[in-house]
CHARMM internal coordinates of N, CA and C (Angstrom, degrees):
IC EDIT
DIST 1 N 1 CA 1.4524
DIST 1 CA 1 C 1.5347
ANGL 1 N 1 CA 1 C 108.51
DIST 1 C 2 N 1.4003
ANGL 1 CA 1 C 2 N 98.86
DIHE 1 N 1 CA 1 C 2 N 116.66
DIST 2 N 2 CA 2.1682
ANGL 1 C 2 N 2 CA 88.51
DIHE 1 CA 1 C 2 N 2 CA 169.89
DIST 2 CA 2 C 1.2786
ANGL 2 N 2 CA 2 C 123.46
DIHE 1 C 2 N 2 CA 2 C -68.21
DIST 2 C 3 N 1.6373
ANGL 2 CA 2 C 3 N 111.18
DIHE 2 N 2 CA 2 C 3 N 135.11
DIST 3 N 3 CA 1.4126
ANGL 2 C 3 N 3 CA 95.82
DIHE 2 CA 2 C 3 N 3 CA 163.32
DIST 3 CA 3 C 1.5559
ANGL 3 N 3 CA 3 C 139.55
DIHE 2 C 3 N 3 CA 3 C -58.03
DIST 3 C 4 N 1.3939
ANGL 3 CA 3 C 4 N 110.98
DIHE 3 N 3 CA 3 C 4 N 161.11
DIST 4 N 4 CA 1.4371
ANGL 3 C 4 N 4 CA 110.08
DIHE 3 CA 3 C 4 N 4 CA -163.93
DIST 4 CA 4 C 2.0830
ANGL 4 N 4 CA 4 C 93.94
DIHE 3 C 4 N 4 CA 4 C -116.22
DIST 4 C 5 N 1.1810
ANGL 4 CA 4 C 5 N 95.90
DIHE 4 N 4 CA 4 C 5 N 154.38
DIST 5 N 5 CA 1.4044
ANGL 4 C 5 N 5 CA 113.80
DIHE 4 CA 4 C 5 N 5 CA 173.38
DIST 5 CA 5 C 1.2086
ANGL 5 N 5 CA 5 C 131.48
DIHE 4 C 5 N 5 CA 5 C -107.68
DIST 5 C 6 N 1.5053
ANGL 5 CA 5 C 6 N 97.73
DIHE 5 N 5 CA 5 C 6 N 118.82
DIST 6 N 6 CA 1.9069
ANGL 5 C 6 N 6 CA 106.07
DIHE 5 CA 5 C 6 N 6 CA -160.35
DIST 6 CA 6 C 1.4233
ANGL 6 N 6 CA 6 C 87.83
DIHE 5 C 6 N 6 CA 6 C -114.37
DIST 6 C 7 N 1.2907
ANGL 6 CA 6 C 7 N 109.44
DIHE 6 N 6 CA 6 C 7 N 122.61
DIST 7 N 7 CA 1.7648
ANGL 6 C 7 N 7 CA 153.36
DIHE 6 CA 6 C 7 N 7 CA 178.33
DIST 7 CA 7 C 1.5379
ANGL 7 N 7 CA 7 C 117.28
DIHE 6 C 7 N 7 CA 7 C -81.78
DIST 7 C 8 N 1.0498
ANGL 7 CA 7 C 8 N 106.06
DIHE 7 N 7 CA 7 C 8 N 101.77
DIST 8 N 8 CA 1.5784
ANGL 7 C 8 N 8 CA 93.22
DIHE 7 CA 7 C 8 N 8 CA -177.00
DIST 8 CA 8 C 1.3811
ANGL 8 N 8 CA 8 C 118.47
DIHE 7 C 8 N 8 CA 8 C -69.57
DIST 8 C 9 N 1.4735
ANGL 8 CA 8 C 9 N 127.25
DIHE 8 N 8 CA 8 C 9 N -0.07
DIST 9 N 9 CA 1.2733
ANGL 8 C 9 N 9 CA 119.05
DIHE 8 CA 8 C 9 N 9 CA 132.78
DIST 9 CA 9 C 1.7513
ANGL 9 N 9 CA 9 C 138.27
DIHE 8 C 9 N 9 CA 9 C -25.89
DIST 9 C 10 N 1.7051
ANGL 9 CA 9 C 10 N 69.47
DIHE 9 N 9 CA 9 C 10 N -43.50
DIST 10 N 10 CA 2.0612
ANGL 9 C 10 N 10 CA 67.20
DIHE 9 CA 9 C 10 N 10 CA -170.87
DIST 10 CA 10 C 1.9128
ANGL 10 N 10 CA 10 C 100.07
DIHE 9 C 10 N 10 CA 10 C -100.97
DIST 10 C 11 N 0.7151
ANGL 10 CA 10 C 11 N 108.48
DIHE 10 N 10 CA 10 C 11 N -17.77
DIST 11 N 11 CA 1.9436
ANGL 10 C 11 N 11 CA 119.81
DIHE 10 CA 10 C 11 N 11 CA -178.50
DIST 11 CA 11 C 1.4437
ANGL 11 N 11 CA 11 C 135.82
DIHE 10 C 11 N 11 CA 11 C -122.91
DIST 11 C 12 N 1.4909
ANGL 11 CA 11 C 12 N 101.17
DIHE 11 N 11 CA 11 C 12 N 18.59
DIST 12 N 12 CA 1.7665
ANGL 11 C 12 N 12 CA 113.95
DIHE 11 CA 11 C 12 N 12 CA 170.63
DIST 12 CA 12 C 1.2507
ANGL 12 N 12 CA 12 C 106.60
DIHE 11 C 12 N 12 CA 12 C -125.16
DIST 12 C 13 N 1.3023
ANGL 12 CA 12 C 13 N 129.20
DIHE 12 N 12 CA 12 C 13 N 130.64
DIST 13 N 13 CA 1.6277
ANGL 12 C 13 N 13 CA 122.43
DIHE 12 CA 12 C 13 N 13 CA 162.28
DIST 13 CA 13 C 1.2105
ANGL 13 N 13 CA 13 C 112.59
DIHE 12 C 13 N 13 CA 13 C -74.39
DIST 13 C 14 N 1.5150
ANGL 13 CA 13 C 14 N 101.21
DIHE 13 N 13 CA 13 C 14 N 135.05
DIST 14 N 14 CA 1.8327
ANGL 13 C 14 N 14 CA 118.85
DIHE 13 CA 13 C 14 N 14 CA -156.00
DIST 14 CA 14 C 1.5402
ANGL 14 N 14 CA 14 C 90.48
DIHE 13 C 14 N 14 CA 14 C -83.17
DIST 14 C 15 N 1.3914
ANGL 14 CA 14 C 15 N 134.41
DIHE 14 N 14 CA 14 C 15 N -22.43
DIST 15 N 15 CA 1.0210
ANGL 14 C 15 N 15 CA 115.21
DIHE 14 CA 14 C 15 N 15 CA 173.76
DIST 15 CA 15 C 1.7244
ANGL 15 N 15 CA 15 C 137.19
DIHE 14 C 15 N 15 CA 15 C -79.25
DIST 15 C 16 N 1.5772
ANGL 15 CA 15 C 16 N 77.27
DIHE 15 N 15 CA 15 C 16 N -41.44
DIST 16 N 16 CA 2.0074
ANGL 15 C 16 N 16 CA 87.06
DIHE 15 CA 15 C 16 N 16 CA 168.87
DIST 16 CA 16 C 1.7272
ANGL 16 N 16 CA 16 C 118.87
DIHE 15 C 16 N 16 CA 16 C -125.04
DIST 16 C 17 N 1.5232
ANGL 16 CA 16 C 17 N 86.17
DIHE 16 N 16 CA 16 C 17 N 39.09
DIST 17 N 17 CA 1.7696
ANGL 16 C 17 N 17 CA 107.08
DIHE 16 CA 16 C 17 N 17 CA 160.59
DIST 17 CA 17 C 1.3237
ANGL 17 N 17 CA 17 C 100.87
DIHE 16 C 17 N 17 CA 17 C 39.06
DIST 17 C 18 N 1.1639
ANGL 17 CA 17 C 18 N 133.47
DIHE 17 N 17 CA 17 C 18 N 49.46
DIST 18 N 18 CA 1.6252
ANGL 17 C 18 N 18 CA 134.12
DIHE 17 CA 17 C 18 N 18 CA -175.30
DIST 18 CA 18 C 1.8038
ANGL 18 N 18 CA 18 C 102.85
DIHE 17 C 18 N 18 CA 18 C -166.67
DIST 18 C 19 N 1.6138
ANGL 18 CA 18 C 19 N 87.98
DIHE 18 N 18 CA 18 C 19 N 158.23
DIST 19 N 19 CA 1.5107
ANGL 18 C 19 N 19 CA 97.91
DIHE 18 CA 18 C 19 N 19 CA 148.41
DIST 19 CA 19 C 1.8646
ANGL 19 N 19 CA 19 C 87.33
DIHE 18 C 19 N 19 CA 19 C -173.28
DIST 19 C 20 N 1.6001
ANGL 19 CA 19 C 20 N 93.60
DIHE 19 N 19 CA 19 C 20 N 175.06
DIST 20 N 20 CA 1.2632
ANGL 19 C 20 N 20 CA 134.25
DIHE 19 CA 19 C 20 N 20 CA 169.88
DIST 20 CA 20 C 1.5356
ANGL 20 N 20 CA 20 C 147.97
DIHE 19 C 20 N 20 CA 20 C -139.77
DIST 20 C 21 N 0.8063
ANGL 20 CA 20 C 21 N 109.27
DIHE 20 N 20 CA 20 C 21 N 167.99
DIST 21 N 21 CA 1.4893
ANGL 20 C 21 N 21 CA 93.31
DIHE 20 CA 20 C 21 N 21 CA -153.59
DIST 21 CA 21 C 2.2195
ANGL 21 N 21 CA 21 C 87.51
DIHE 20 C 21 N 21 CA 21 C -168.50
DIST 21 C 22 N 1.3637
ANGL 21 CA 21 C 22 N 88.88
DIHE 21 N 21 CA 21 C 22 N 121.15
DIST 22 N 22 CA 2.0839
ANGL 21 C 22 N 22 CA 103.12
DIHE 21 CA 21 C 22 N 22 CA 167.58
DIST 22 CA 22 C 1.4256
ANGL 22 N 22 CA 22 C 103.19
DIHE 21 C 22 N 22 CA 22 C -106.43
DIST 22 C 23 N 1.5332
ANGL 22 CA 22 C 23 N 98.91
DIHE 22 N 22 CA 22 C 23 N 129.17
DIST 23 N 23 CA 1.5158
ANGL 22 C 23 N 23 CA 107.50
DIHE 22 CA 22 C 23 N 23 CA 159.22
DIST 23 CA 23 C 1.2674
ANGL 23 N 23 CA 23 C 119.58
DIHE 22 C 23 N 23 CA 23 C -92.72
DIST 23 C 24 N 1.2769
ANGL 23 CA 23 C 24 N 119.11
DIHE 23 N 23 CA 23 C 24 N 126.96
DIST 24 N 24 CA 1.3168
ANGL 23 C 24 N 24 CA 125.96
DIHE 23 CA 23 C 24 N 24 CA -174.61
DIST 24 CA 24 C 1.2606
ANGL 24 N 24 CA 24 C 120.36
DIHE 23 C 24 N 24 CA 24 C -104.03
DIST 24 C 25 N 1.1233
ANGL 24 CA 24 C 25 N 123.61
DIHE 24 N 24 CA 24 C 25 N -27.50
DIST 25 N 25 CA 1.3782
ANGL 24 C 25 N 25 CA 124.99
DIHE 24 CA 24 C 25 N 25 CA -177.21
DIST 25 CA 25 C 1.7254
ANGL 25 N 25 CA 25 C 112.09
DIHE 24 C 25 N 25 CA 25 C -108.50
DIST 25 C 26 N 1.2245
ANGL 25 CA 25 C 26 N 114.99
DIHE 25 N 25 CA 25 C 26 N 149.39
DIST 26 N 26 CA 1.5852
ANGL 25 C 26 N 26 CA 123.64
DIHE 25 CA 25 C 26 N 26 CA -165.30
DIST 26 CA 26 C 1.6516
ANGL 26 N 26 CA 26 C 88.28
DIHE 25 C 26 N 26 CA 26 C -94.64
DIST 26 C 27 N 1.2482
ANGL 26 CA 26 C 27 N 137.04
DIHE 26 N 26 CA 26 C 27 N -10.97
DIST 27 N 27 CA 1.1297
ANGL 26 C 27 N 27 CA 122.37
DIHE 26 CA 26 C 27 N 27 CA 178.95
DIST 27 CA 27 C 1.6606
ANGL 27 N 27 CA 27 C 122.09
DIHE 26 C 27 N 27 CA 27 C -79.06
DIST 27 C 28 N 1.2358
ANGL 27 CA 27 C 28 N 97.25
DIHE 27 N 27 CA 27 C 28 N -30.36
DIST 28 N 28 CA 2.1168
ANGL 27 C 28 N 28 CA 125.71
DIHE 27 CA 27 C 28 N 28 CA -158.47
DIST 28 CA 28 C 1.8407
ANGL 28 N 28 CA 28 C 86.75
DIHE 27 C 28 N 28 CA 28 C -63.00
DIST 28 C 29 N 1.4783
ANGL 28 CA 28 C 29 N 96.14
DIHE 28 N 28 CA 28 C 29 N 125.05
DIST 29 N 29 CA 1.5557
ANGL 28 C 29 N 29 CA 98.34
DIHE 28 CA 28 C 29 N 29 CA -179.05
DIST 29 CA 29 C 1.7412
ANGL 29 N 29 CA 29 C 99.59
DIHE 28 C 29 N 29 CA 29 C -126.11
DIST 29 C 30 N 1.1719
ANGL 29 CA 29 C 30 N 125.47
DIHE 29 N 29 CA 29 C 30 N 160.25
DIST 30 N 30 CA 1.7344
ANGL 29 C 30 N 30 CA 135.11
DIHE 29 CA 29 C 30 N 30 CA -149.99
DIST 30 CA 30 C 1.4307
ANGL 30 N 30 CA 30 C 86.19
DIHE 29 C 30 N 30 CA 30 C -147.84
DIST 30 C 31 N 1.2896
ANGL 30 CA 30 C 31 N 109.90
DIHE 30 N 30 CA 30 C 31 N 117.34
DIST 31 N 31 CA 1.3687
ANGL 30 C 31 N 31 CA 115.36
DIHE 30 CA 30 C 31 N 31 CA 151.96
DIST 31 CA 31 C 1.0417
ANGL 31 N 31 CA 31 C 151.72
DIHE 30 C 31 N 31 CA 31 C -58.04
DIST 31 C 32 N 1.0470
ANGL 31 CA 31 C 32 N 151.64
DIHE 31 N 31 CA 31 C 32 N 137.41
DIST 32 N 32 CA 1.7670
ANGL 31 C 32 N 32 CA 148.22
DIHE 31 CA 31 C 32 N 32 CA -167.60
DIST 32 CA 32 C 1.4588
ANGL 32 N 32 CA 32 C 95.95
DIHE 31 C 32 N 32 CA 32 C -31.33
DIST 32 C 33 N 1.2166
ANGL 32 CA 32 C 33 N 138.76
DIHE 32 N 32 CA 32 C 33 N 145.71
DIST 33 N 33 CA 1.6508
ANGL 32 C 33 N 33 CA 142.21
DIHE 32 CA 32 C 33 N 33 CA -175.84
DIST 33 CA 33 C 1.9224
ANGL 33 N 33 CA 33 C 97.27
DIHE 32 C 33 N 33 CA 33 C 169.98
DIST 33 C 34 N 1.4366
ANGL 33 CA 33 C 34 N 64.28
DIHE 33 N 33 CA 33 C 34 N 150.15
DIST 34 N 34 CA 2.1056
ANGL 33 C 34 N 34 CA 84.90
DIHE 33 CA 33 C 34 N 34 CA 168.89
DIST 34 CA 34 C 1.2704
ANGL 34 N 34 CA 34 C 103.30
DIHE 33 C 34 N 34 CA 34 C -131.60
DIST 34 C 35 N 1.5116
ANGL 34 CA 34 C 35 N 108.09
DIHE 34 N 34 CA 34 C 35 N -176.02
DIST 35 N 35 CA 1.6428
ANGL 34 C 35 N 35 CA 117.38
DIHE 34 CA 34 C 35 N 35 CA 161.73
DIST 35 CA 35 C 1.1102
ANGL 35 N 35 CA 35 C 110.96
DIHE 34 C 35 N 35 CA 35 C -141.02
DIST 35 C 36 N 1.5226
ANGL 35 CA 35 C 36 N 110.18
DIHE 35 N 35 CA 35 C 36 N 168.10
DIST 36 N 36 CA 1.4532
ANGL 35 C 36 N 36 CA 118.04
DIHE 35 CA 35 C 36 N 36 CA 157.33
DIST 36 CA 36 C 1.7493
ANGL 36 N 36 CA 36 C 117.87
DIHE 35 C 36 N 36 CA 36 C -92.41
DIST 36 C 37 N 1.4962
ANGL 36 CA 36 C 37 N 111.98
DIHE 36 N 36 CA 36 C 37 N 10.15
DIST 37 N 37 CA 1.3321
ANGL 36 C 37 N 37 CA 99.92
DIHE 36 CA 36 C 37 N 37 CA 166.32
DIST 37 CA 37 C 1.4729
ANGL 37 N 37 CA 37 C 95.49
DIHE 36 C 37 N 37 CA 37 C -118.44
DIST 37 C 38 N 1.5534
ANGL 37 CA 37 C 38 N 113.04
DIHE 37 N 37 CA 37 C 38 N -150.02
DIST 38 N 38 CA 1.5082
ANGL 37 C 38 N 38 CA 145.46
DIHE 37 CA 37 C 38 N 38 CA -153.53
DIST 38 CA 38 C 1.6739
ANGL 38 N 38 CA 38 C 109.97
DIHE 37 C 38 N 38 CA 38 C -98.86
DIST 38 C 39 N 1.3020
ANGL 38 CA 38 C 39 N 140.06
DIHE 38 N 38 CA 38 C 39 N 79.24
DIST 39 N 39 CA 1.6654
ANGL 38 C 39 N 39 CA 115.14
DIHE 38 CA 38 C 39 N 39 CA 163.94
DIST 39 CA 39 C 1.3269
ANGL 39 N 39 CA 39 C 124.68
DIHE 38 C 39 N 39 CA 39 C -82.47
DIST 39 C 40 N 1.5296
ANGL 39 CA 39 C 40 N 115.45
DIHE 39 N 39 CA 39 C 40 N 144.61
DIST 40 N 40 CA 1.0784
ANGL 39 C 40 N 40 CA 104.91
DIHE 39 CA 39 C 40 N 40 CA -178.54
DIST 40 CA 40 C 1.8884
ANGL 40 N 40 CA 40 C 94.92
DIHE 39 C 40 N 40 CA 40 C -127.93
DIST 40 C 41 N 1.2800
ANGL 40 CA 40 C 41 N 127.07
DIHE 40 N 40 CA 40 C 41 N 133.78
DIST 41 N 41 CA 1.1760
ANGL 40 C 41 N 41 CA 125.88
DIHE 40 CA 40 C 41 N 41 CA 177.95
DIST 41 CA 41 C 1.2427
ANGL 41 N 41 CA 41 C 122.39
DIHE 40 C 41 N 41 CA 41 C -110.23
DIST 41 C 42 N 1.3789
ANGL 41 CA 41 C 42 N 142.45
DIHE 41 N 41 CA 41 C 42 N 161.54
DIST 42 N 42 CA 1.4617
ANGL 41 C 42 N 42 CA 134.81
DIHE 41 CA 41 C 42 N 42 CA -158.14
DIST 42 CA 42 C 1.8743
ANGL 42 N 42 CA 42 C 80.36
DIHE 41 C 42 N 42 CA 42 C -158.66
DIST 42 C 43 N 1.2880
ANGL 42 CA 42 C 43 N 122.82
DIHE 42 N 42 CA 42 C 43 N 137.13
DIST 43 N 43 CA 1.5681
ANGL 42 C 43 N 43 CA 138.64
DIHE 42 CA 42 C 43 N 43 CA 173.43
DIST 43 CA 43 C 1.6550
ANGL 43 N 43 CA 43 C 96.16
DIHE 42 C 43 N 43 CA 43 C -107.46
DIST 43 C 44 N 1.5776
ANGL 43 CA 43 C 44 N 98.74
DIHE 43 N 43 CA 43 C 44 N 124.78
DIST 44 N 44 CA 1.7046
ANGL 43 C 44 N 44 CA 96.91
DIHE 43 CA 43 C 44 N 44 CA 178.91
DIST 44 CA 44 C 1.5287
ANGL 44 N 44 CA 44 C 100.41
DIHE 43 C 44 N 44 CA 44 C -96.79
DIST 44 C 45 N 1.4522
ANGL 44 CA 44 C 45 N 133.97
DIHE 44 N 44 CA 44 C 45 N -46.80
DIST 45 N 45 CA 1.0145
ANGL 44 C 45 N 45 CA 133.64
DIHE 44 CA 44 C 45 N 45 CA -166.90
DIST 45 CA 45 C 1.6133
ANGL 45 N 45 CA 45 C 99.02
DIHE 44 C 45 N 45 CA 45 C -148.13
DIST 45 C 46 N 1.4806
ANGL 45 CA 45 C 46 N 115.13
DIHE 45 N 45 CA 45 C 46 N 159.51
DIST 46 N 46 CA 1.0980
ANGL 45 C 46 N 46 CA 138.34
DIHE 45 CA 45 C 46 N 46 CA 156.77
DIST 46 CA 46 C 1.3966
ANGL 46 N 46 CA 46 C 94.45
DIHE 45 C 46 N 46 CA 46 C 69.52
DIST 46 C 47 N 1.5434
ANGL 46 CA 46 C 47 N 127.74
DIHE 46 N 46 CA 46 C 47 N -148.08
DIST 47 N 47 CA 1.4649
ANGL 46 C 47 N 47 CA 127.53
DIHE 46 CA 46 C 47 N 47 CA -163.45
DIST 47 CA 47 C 1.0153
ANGL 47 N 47 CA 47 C 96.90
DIHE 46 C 47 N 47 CA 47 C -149.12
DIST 47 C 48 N 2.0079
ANGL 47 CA 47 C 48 N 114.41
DIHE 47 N 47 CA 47 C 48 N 170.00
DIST 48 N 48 CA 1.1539
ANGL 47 C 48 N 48 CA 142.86
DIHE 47 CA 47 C 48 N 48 CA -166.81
DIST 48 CA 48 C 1.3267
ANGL 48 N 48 CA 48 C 109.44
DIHE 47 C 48 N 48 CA 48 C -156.30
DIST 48 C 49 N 1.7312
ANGL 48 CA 48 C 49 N 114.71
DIHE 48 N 48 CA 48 C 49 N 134.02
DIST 49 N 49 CA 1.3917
ANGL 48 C 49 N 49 CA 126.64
DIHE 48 CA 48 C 49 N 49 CA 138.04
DIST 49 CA 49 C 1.6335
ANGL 49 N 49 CA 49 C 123.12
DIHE 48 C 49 N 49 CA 49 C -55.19
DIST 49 C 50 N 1.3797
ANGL 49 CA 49 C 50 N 114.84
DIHE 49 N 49 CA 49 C 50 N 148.95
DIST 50 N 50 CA 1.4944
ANGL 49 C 50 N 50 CA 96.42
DIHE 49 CA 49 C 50 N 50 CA -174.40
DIST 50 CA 50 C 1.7499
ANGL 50 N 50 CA 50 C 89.36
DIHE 49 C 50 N 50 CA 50 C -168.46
DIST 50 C 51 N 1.6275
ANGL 50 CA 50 C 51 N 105.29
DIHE 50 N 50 CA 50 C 51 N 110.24
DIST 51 N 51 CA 1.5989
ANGL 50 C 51 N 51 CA 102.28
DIHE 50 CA 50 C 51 N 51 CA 178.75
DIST 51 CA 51 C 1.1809
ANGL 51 N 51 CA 51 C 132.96
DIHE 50 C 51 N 51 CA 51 C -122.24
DIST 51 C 52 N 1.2350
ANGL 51 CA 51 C 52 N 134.00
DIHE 51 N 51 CA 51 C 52 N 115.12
DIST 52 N 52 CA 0.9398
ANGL 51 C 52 N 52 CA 162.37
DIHE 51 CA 51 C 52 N 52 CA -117.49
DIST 52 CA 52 C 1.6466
ANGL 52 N 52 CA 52 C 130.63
DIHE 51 C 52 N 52 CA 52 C -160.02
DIST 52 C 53 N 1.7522
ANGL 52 CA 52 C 53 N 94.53
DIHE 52 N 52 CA 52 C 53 N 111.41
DIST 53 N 53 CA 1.9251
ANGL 52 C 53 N 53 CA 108.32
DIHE 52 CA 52 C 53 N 53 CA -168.46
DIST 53 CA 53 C 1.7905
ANGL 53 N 53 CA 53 C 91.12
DIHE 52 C 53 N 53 CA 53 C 51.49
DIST 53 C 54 N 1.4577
ANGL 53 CA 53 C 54 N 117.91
DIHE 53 N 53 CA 53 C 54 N 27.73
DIST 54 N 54 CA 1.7458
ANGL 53 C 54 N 54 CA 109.07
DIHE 53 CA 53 C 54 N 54 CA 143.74
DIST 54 CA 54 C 1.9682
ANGL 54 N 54 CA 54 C 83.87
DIHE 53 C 54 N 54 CA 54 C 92.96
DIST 54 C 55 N 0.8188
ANGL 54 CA 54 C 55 N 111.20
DIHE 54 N 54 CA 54 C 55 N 32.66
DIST 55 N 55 CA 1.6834
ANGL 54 C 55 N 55 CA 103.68
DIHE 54 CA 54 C 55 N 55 CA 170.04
DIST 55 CA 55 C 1.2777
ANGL 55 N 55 CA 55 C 106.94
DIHE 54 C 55 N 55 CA 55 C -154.58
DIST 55 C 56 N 1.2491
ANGL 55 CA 55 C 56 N 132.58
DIHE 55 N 55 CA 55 C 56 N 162.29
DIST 56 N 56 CA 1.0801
ANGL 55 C 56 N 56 CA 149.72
DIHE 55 CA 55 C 56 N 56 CA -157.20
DIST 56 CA 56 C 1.3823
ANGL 56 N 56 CA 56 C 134.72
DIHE 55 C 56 N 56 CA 56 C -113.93
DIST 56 C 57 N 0.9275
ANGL 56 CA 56 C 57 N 118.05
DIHE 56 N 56 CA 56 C 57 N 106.12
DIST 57 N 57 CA 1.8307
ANGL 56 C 57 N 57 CA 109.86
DIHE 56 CA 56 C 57 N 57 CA -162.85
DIST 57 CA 57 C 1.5727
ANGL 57 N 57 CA 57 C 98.90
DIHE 56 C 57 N 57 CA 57 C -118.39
DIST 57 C 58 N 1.1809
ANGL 57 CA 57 C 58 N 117.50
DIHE 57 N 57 CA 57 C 58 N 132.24
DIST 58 N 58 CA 1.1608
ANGL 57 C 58 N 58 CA 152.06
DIHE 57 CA 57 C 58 N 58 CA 161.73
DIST 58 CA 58 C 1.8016
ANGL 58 N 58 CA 58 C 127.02
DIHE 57 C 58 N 58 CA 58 C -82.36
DIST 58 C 59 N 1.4728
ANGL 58 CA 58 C 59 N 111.61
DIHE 58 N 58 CA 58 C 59 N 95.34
DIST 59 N 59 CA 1.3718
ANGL 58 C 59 N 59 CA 123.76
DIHE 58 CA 58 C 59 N 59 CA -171.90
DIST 59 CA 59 C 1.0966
ANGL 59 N 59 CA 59 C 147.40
DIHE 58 C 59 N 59 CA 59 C -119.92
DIST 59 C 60 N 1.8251
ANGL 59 CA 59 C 60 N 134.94
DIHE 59 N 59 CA 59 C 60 N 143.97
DIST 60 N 60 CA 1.2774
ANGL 59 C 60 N 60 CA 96.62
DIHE 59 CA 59 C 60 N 60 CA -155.43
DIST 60 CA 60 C 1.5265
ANGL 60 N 60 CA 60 C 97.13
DIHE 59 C 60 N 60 CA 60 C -119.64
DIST 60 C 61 N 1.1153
ANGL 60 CA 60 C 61 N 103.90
DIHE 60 N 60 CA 60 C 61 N -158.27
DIST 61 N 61 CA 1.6863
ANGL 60 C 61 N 61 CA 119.82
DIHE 60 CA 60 C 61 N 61 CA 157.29
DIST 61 CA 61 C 1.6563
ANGL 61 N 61 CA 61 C 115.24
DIHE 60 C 61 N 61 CA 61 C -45.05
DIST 61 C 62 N 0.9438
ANGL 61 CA 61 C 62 N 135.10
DIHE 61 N 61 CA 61 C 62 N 96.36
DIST 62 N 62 CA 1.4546
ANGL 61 C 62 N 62 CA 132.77
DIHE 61 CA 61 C 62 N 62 CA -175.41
DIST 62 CA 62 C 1.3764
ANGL 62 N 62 CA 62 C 125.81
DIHE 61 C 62 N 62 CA 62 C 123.69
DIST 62 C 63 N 1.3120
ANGL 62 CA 62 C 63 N 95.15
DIHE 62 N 62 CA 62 C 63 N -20.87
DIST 63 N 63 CA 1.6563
ANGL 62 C 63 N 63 CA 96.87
DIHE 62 CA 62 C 63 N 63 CA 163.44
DIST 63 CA 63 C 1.0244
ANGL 63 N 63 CA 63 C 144.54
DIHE 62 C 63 N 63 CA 63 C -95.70
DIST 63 C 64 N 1.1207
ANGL 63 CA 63 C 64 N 127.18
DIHE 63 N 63 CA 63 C 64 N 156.73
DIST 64 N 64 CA 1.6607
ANGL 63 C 64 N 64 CA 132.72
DIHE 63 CA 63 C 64 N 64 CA -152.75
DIST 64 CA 64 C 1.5937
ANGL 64 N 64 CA 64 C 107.68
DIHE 63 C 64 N 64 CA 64 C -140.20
DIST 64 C 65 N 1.5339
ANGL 64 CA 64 C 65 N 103.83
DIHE 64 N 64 CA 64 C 65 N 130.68
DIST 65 N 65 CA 1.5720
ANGL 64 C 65 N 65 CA 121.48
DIHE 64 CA 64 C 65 N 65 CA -169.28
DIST 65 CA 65 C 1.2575
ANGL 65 N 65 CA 65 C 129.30
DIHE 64 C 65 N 65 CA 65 C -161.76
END
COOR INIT
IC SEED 1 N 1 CA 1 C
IC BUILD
């Protein structure tokens, strides 16, 4: 599947240069994608796959990325 390109046009508020968004469910899966802005991720509980420049990182509760 190619990745798709998320624009901070369409997914940053132009006013306070941000947004957010909680995943709640262990099921909810995100397709290969990049951006032209900045993510920064924070794990509240439990763990995550997370891949990246084609490798794979493995994460838990406490980490921040």
């Amino acid at each position: 599947m190619e990745p798709k390109l998320l624009t901070a046009d369409r997914f940053v508020d132009p006013v306070t240069q941000l947004t957010y968004r909680y995943v709640l469910s262990d099921t909810e899966y995100f397709r290969p994608h990049y951006h032209d802005y900045y993510e920064i991720f924070l794990v509240l509980r439990g763990s995550v796959c997370h891949m990246i420049n084609g490798k794979l990182q493995h994460l838990e509760a406490g980490h921040l990325l």
